[in-house]
C-alpha positions in Angstrom: 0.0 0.0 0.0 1.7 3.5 -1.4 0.7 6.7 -0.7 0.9 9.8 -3.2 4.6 10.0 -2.2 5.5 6.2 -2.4 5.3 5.0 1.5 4.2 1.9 1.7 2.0 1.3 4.3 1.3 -2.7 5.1 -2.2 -3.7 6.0 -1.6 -5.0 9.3 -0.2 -1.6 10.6 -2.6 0.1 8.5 -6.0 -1.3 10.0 -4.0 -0.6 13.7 -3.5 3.2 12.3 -7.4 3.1 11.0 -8.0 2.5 15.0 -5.7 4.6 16.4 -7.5 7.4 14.0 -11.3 6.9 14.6 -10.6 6.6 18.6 -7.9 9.9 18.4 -11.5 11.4 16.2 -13.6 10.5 18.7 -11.4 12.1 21.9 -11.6 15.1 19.5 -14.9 15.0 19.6 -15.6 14.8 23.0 -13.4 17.7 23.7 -15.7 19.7 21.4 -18.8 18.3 23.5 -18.8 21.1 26.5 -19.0 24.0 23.6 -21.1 22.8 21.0 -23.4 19.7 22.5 -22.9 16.0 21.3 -25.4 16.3 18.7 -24.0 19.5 17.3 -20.7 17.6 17.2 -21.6 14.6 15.3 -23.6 16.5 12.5 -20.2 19.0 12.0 -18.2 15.6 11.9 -20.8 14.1 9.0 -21.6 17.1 7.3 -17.5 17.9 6.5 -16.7 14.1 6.4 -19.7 14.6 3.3 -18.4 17.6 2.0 -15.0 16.3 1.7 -16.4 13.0 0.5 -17.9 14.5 -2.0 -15.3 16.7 -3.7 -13.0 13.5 -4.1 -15.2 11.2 -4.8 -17.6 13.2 -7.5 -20.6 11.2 -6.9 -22.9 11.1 -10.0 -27.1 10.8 -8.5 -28.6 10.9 -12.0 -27.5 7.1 -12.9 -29.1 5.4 -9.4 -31.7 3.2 -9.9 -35.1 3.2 -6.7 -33.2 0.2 -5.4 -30.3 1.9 -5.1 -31.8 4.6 -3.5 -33.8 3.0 -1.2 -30.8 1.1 0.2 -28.5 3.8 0.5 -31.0 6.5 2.5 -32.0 3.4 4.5 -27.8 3.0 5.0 -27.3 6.9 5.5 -30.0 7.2 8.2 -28.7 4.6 9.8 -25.0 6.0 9.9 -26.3 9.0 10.8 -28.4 8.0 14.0 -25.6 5.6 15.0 -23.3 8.4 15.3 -25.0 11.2 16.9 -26.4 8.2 19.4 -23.2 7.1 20.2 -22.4 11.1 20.5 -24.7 11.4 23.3 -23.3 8.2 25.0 -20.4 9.2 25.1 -21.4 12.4 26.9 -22.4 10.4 29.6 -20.1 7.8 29.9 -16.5 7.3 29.2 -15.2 6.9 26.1 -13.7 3.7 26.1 -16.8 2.3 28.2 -18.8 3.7 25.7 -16.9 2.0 22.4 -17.5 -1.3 24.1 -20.9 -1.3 24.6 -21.3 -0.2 21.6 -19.6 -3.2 20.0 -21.6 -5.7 21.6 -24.2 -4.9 18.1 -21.8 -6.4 16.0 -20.8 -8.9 18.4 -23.9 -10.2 18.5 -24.7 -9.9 14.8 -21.4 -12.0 14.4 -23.1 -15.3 16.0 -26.5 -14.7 15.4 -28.2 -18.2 14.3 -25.0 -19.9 15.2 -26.0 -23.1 17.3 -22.5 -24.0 18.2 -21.8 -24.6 22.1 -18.6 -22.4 21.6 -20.3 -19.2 20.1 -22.4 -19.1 23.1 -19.5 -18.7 24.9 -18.7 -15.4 23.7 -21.8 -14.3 24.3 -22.1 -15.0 27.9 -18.1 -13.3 28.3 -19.5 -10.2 26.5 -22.9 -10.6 29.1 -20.1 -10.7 32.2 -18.3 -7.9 31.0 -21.8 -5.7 30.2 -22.9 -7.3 33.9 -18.8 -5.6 35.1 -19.7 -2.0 33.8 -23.6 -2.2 34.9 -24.1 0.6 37.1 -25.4 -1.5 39.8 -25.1 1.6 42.5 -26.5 5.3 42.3 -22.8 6.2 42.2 -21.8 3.8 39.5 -21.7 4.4 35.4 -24.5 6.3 34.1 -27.4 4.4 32.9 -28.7 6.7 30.4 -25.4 6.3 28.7 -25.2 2.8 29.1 -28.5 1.8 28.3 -27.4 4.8 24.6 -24.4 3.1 23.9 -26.3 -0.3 23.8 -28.4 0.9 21.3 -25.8 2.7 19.1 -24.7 -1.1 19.2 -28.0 -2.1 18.0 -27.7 0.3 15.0 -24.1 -0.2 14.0 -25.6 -3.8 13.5 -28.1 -2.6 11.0 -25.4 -0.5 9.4 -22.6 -3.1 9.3 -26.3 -5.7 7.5 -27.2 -2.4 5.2 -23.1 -2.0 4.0 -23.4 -5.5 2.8 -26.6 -5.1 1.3 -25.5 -1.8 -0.5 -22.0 -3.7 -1.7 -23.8 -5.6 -3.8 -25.4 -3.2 -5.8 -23.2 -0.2 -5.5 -19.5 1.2 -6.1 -18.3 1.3 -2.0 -17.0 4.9 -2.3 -20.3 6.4 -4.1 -22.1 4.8 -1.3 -20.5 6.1 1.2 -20.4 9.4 -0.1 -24.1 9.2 -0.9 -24.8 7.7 2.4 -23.1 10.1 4.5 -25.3 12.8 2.4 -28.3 11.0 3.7 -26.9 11.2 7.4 -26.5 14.6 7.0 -30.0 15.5 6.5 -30.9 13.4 9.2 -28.8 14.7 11.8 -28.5 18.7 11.0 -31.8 19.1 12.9 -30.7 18.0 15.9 -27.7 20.1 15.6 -30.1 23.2 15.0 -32.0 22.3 18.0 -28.2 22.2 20.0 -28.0 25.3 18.9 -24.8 24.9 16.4 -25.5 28.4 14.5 -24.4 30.5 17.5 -21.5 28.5 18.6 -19.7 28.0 15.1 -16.2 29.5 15.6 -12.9 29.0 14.0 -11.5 27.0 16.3 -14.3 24.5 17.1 -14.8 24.7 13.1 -10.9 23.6 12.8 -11.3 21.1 15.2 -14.3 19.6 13.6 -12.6 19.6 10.3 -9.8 17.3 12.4 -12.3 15.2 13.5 -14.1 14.6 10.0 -10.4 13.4 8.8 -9.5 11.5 11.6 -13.1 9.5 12.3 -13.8 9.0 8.5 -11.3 10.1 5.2 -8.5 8.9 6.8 -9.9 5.3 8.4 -12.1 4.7 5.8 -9.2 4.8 3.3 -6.6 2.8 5.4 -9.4 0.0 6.0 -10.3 -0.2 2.2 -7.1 -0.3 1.3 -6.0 -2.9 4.0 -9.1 -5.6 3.3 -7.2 -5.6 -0.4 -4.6 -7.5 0.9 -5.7 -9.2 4.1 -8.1 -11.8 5.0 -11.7 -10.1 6.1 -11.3 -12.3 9.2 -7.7 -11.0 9.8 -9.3 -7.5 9.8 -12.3 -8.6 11.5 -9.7 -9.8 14.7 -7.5 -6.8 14.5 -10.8 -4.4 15.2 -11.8 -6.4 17.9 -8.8 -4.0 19.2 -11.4 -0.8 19.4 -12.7 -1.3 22.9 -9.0 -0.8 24.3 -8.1 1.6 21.9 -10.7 4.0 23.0 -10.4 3.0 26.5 -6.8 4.0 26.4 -7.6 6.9 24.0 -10.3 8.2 27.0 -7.3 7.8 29.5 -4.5 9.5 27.2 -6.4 12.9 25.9 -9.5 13.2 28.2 -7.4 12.0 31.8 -10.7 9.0 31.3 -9.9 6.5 34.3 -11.8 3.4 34.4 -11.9 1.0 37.4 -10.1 -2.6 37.7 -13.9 -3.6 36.5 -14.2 -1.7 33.9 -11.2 -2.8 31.8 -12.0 -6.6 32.5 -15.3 -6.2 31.1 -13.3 -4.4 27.9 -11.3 -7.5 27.8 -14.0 -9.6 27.9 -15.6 -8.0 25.2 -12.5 -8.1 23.2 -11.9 -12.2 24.1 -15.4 -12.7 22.7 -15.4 -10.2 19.6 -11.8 -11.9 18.3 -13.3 -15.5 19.7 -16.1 -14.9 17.7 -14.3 -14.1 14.5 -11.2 -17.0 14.9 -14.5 -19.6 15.5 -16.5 -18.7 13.0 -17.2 -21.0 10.3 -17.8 -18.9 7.0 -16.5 -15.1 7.3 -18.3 -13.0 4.7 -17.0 -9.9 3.0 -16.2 -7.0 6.2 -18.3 -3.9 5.5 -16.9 -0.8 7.0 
């Protein structure tokens, strides 16, 4: 993998880079949080990561068939509500608590209809670790944010089932693009509400511009170009890796602390995502 300027990047070390990117993006983002509101926050993150999208990628809409349509505003809604969901997590929680929870989705969308003794395993590890960071007292993890990033889970699912729909029928780039068009319109009305017109500066509109690069141009073209010459369930293992990147991300640029509990339940939920993709039978095509 070569760059403009010949570097080669392997895939291995580009996927880890992908990680280190969308978790560094998200740290950004909650920086920006106290200013601007989650909400306000995700919708500057799609609506740039669309803009810029969009100028390299030249999407043409006049060629789409209704199909294609109807798949890719059902995939942009999706991405759109994911994000500003796990926005608002986030907010609540901290970061790295909130990037395993929200893997749990895919987690279970991994080893759904499996009947095998062993993938049940995983599940009741990632059930442990869930049961670890369960706010079980008044003073514990907040529940709202919990019970948010669960659900951001639930939609990253339907995105992840969507991306392979959408693969089929469309170039991955122009649906992407198109898609994040779609998430766009769906999420610049909560960022109205959040009041993002009177708290626009140049500095918060900088540091949104970082975070469009670093949570989507620059992952999405390290990952694409990484499943080109790696096995989908090599890069399937190797992002089992999010929970501690963003738990350690949380603790490097937001001073995020968890307890001894917490980061067993993160490993348990990253023994039972990589589990789950070493045990699997058949690995279909990774949609990112």
């Amino acid at each position: 993998m070569k760059n403009s300027k010949g570097i080669s990047i392997p895939p291995v070390p580009a996927v880890i880079l992908s990680i280190v990117s969308v978790q560094g993006g998200a740290a950004i983002a909650k920086g920006i949080f106290p200013v601007i509101g989650a909400a306000a926050t995700s919708s500057l993150r799609i609506v740039l990561s669309a803009i810029i999208l969009i100028l390299f990628n030249r999407p043409n809409l006049r060629n789409l068939t209704p199909q294609q349509w109807k798949t890719v505003s059902l995939y942009g809604i999706t991405l759109g509500l994911m994000n500003l969901i796990f926005y608002k997590a986030i907010e609540r929680i901290p970061l790295g608590l909130g990037v395993t929870l929200e893997f749990i989705g895919p987690l279970v969308l991994a080893i759904s209809g499996s009947k095998r003794a062993l993938d049940f395993l995983w599940v009741v590890l990632a059930a442990i670790g869930i049961a670890f960071i369960a706010p079980w007292k008044s003073d514990g993890v907040d529940l709202v944010g919990v019970i948010l990033a669960l659900i951001a889970g639930i939609f990253w699912a339907a995105y992840i089932v969507l991306g392979g729909r959408i693969s089929k029928i469309m170039d991955g780039g122009k649906a992407v693009t198109i898609g994040m068009m779609f998430a766009s319109a769906v999420i610049i009305p909560f960022a109205l509400a959040d009041g993002i017109l009177n708290n626009i500066k140049p500095g918060i509109f900088m540091a949104g511009l970082a975070l469009a690069l670093l949570s989507s141009a620059i992952p999405f073209t390290l990952e694409m170009k990484a499943l080109k010459k790696m096995p989908a369930k090599t890069f399937s293992i190797l992002m089992s890796l999010e929970p501690a990147a963003g738990a350690l991300s949380g603790l490097i640029f937001l001073n995020e602390y968890l307890s001894v509990y917490e980061w067993i339940a993160v490993i348990l939920v990253i023994v039972a995502s990589a589990g789950a993709t070493i045990t699997r039978k058949r690995q279909e095509r990774v949609i990112v």
